[in-house]
C-alpha positions as CSV (number, residue, x, y, z in Angstrom):
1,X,0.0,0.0,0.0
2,X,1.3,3.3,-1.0
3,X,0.1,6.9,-0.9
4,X,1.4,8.9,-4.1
5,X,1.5,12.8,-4.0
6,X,3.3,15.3,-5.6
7,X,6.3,14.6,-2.9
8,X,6.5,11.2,-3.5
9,X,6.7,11.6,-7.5
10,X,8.7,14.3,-7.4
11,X,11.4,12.8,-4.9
12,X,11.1,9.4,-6.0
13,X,10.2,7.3,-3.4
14,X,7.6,5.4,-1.8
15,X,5.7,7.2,0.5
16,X,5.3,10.5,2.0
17,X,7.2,10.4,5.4
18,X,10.3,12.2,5.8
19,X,12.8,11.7,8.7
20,X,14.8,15.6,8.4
21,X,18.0,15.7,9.8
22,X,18.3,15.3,13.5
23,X,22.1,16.1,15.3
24,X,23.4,12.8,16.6
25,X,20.5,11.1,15.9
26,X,20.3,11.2,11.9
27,X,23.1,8.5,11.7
28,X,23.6,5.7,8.8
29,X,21.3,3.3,11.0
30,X,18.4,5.4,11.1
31,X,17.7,6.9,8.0
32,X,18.7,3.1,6.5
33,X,15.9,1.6,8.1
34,X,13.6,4.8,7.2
35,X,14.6,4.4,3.3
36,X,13.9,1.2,3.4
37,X,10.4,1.3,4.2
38,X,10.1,3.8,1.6
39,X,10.2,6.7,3.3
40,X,12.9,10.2,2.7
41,X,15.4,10.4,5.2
42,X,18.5,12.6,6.0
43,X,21.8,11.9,7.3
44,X,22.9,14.8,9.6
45,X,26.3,16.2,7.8
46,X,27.4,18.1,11.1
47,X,27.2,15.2,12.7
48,X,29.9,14.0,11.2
49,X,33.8,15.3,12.4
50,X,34.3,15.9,8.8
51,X,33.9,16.2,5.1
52,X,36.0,12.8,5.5
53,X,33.5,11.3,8.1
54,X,30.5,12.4,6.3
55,X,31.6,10.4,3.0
56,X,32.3,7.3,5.2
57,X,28.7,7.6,6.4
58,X,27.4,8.3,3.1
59,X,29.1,5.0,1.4
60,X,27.8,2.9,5.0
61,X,24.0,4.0,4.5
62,X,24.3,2.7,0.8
63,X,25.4,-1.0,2.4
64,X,22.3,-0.8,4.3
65,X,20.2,0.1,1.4
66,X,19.7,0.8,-2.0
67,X,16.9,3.2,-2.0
68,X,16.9,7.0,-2.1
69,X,17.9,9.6,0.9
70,X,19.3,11.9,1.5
71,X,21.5,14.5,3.5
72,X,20.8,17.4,5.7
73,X,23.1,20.3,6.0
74,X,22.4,22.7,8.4
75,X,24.0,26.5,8.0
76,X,24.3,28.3,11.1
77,X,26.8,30.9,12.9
78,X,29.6,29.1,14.7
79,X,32.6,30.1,16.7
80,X,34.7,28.0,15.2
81,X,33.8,28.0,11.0
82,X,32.6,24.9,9.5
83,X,34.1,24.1,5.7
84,X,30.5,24.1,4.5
85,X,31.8,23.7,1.2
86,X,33.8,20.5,1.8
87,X,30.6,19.4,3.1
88,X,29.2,19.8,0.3
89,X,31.3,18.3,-1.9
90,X,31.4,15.1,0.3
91,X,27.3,15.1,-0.3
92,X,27.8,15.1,-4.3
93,X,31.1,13.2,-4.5
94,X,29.2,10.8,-2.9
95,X,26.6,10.5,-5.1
96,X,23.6,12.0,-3.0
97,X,20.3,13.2,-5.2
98,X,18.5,15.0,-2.4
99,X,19.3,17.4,0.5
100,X,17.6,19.4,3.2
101,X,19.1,22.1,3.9
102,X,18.1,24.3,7.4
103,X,19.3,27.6,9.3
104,X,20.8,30.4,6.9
105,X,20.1,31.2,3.1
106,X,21.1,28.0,1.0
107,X,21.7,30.5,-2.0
108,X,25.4,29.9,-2.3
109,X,25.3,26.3,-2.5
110,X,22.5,26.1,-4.6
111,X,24.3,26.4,-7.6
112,X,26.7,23.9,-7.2
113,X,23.7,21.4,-5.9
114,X,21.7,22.1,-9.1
115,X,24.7,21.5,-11.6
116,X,25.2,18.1,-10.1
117,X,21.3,17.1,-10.2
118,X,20.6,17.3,-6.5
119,X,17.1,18.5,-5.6
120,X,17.1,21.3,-2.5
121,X,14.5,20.8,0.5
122,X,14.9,23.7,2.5
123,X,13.1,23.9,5.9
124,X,11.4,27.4,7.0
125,X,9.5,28.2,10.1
126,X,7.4,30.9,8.3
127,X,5.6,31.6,5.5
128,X,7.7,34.3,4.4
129,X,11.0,32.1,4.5
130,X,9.3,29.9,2.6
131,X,8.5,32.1,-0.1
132,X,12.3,33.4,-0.3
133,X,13.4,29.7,-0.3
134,X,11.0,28.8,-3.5
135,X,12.1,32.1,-5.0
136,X,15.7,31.1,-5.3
137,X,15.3,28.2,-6.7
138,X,14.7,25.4,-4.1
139,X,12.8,21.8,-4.6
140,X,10.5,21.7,-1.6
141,X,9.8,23.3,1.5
142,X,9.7,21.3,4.9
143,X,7.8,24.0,6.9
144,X,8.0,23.8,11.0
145,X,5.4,24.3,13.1
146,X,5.0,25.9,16.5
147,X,4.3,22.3,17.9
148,X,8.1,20.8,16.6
149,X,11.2,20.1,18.4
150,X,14.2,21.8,17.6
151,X,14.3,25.6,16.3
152,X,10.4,26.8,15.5
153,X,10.8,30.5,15.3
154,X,9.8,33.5,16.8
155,X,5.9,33.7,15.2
156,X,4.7,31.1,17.4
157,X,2.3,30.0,14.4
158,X,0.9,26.1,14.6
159,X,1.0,23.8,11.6
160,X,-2.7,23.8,11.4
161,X,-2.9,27.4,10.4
162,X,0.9,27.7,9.4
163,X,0.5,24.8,7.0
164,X,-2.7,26.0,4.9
165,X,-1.5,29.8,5.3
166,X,1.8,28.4,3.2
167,X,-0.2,26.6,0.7
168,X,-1.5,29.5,-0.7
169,X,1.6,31.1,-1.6
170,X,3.8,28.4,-2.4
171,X,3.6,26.5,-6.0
172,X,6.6,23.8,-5.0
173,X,5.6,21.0,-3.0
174,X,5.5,21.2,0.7
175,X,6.2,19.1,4.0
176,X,4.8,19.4,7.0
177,X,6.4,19.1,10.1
178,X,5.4,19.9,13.9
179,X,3.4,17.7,16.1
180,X,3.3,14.6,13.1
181,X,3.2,11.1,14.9
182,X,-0.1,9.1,13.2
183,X,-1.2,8.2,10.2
184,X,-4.3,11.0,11.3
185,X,-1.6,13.8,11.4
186,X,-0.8,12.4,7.8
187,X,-4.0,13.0,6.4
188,X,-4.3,16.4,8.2
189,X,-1.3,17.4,6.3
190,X,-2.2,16.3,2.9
191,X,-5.9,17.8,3.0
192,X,-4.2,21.1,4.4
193,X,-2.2,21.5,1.3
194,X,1.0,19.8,2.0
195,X,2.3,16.1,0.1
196,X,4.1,14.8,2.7
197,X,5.1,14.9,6.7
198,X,8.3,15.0,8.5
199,X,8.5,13.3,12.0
200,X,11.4,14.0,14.3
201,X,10.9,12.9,17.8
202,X,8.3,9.5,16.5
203,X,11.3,8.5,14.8
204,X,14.0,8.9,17.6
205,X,11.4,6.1,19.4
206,X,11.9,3.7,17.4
207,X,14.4,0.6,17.3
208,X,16.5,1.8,14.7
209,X,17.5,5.1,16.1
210,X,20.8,5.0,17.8
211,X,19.7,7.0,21.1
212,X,19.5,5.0,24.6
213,X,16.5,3.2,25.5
214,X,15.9,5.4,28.2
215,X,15.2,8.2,25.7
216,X,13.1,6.1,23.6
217,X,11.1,5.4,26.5
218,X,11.3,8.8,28.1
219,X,9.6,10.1,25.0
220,X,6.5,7.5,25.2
221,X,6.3,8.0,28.7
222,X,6.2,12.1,28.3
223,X,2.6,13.3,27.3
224,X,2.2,16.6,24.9
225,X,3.1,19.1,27.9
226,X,6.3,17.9,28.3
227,X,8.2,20.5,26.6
228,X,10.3,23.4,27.3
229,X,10.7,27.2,25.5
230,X,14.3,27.9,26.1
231,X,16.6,30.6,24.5
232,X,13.4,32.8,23.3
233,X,15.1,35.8,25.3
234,X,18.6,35.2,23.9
235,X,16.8,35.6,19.9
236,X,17.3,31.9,19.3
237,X,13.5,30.1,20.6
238,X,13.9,26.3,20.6
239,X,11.8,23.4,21.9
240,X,12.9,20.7,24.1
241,X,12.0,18.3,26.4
242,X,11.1,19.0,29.8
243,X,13.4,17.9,32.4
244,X,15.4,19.6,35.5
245,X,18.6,20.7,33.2
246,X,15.7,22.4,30.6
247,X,13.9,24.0,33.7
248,X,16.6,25.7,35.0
249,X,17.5,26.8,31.5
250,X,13.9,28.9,31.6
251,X,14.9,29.8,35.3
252,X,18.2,31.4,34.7
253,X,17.2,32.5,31.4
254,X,14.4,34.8,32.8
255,X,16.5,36.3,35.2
256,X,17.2,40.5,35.0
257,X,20.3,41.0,32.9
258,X,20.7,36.8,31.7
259,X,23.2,36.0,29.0
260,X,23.5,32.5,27.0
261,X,26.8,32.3,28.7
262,X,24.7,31.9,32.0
263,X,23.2,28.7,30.8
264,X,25.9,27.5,28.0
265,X,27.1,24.9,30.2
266,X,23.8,23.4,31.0
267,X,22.7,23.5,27.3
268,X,26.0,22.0,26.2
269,X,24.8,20.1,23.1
270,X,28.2,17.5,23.9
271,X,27.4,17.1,27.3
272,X,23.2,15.9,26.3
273,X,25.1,14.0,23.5
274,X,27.2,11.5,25.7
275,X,24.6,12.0,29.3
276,X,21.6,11.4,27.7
277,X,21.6,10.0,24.0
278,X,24.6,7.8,24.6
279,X,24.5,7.2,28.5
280,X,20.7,7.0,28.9
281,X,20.3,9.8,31.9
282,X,17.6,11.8,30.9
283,X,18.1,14.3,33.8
284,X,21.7,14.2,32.4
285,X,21.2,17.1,30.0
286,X,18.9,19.0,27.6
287,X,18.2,17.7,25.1
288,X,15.1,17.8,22.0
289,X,11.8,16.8,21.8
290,X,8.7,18.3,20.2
291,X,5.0,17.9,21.4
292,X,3.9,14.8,19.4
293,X,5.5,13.1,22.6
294,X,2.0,13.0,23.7
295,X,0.9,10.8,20.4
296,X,3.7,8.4,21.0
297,X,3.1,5.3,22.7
298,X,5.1,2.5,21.4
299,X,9.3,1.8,20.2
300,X,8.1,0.1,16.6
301,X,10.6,-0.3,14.0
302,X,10.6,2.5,11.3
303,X,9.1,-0.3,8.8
304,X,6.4,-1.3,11.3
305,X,5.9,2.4,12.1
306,X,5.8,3.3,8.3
307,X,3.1,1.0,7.6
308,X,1.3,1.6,10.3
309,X,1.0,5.6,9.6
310,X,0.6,4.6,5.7
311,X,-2.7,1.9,6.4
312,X,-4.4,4.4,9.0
313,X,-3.9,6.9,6.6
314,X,-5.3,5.1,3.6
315,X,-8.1,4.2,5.9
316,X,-8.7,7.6,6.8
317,X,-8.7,8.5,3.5
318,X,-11.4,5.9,2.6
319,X,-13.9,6.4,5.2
320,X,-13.5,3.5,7.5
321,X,-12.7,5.4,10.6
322,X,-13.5,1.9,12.2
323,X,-10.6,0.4,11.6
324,X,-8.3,3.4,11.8
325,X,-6.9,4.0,15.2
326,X,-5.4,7.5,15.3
327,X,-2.7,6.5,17.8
């Protein structure tokens, strides 16, 4: 059973789920497993030490399948510069057709994507970014939510009015992400005006994704309120899970006169990397998770998870609201 949209055709593969880029998480294991149950997923380039890493990781995806993904490469202000264009090389040298690109203006690597045949998906948090991104020439927009983990913006807009509102601007085809978990969400999205979803936190619950079990069940265990708003007075609004390290983040944060350096230690993206993804303490750090927590009840494998969304969907789609269990 497949559902075939404008996403699907356009990016060549079998059904309209994406798995975008996720730091640590979006590792040759993961997005394997997501490809091969015909969904889109990225490889995270910065995860990788290196242009020289990121190639290795590349070549080990393709021994664990043969079907499309891709590779995300986020574009952000550092204090140490990233070679953004070895990245890049790494990604077409290695043969990658599709990329998501996230943070800052993709414009300067677009040209070099486009003479070697790789299709752009950039993600936007507004309708506005959205309509810059299609103007210079990307594939697709992934648009995010207010409900997603990660970096939502400052508009505080949620996909159910964000989604629609970008519709009607936008002629390239669109993802929707924030708050997808169920194959209900799926059909939400598509009669909204989008041809596809992206899922972040479902997909770090499930077997395949190289994060402790502790998270994996953290995240079923959490319900939709578990979340945190941190770094909105520092110009940099992010979405994470609730826990002691992310409270005091919000405590601190909102004190008279607060700077990031006041809570850089505690939102040490190394220190939630080896604590909590690696070492399994989810008190150990902060560390991401979006509101769809509260739709997640289960560590499936991306296949089973995959065709689970798809059938609900397609029963949705139907009419036999019987047999669909939006869960």
């Amino acid at each position: 059973m497949a559902l075939t949209t404008r996403f699907t055709e356009a990016f060549g593969i079998e059904h309209p789920i994406v798995c975008g880029g996720m730091t640590a998480v979006g590792t040759a294991e993961l997005i394997g497993a997501v490809a091969e149950a015909g969904g889109l997923a990225f490889l995270s380039a910065l995860t990788q030490p290196s242009p020289e890493a990121l190639s290795k990781e590349i070549a080990r995806c393709r021994e664990l399948t043969d079907r499309p993904f891709g590779v995300n490469l986020t574009i952000l202000p550092t204090l140490t510069p990233v070679p953004y264009e070895e990245y890049r090389e790494a990604i077409i040298d290695g043969g990658v057709k599709i990329v998501e690109t996230a943070g800052a203006n993709p414009a300067p690597h677009l040209p070099a994507f486009a003479a070697a045949g790789v299709r752009v998906i950039h993600k936007a948090v507004s309708v506005r970014h959205a309509v810059k991104a299609q103007s210079i020439g990307v594939d697709a927009v992934s648009i995010d939510g207010f409900e997603c983990a990660g970096h939502p913006g400052d508009d505080d807009v949620p996909g159910l009015v964000l989604i629609p509102a970008a519709a009607r601007k936008l002629t390239i085809p669109i993802v929707a992400s924030g708050g997808f978990a169920t194959g209900a969400g799926l059909v939400a999205a598509l009669a909204l005006g989008a041809s596809a979803i992206n899922m972040g936190t479902r997909f770090v619950a499930t077997q395949e994704s190289p994060v402790h079990d502790n998270v994996k069940q953290q995240i079923v265990d959490n319900d939709e309120l578990a979340t945190e708003i941190v770094f909105r007075e520092f110009g940099n609004t992010a979405r994470v899970a609730r826990n002691s390290v992310s409270s005091k983040i919000v405590e601190i944060s909102q004190r008279e006169g607060a700077q990031f350096a006041d809570v850089a230690a505690l939102a040490s993206g190394a220190r939630a990397r080896q604590a909590v993804l690696a070492d399994g303490d989810v008190e150990g750090g902060m560390w991401w998770a979006g509101q769809s927590q509260g739709l997640i009840d289960d560590i499936p494998t991306c296949a089973e998870l995959i065709s689970r969304i798809v059938s609900q969907a397609a029963d949705l789609i139907a009419g036999e609201l019987t047999n669909a269990v939006a869960r």
